[in-house]
Each structure stands twice: as C-alpha cells, then as structure tokens.
N, C-alpha and C positions, 0 to 999 in steps of 0.2 A: 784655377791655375794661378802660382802666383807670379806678380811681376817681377820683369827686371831688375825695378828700382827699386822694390821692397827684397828683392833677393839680395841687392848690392848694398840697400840700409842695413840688413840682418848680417854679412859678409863684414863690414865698417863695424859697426857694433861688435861682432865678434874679436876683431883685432885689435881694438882699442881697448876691450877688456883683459881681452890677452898680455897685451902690454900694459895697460893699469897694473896690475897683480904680479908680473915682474918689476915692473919700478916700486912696488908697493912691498918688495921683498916674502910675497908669495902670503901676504896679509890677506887673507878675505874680507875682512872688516874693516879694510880702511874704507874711506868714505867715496871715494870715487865709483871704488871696485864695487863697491852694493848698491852705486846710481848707475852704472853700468850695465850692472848684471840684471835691474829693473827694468833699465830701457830694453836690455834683449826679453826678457821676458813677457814687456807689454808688448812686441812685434811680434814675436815669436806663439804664445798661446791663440790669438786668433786662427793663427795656420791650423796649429794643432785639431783648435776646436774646429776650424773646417774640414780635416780630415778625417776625423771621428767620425761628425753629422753623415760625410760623403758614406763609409765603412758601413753606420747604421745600416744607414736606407740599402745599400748593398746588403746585407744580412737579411733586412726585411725582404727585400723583394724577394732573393733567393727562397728564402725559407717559405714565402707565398708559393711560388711554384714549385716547391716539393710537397705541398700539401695538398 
C-alpha cells in the first residue's frame, strides 16, 4: 500500500512539473522540466514495479489453482 507522504511527494512533483512546462512555454527540454519529470519517475516506477510483482504472483497463483 502506498503512503501518504509518498502519495503527497508524487502529488507535489506532479504540480511542479506541471507548472515547470508552462513557465517553460510547454518546452519539454528545458532543464528543470527533464529534472522533474526524473524525479517523478524515480518515485513513481517503484510503485509501478510493485504493482506488477503484486499482479505476477496474482496470475501465478490463480493459474496454480486451475491446474
């Protein structure tokens, strides 16, 4: 499950990118917006990859008990 405060960091990160990229006049490449868009992605792919892992093992077990 994830926390709070990692929901609220990932929330902050999202907004601040948001707004980088309009003051950035919707530049992707400027420099802020690509340290931004790193920070959410370092926060962000953990989750991910824990959702997966969770999914696996859901597939696995099921598919044990239909066999």
């Amino acid at each position: 499950m994830i926390s709070t405060i990692t929901q609220q960091s990932i929330t902050n990160t999202k907004k601040a990118l948001s707004h980088s990229i309009i003051n950035n006049n919707y530049n992707l490449l400027a420099t802020d917006v690509i340290q931004l868009s790193q920070e959410l992605d370092n926060k962000m792919l953990p989750l991910f990859k824990q959702q997966l892992d969770f999914y696996n093992l859901y597939l696995r077990l099921n598919t044990q008990k239909a066999t």
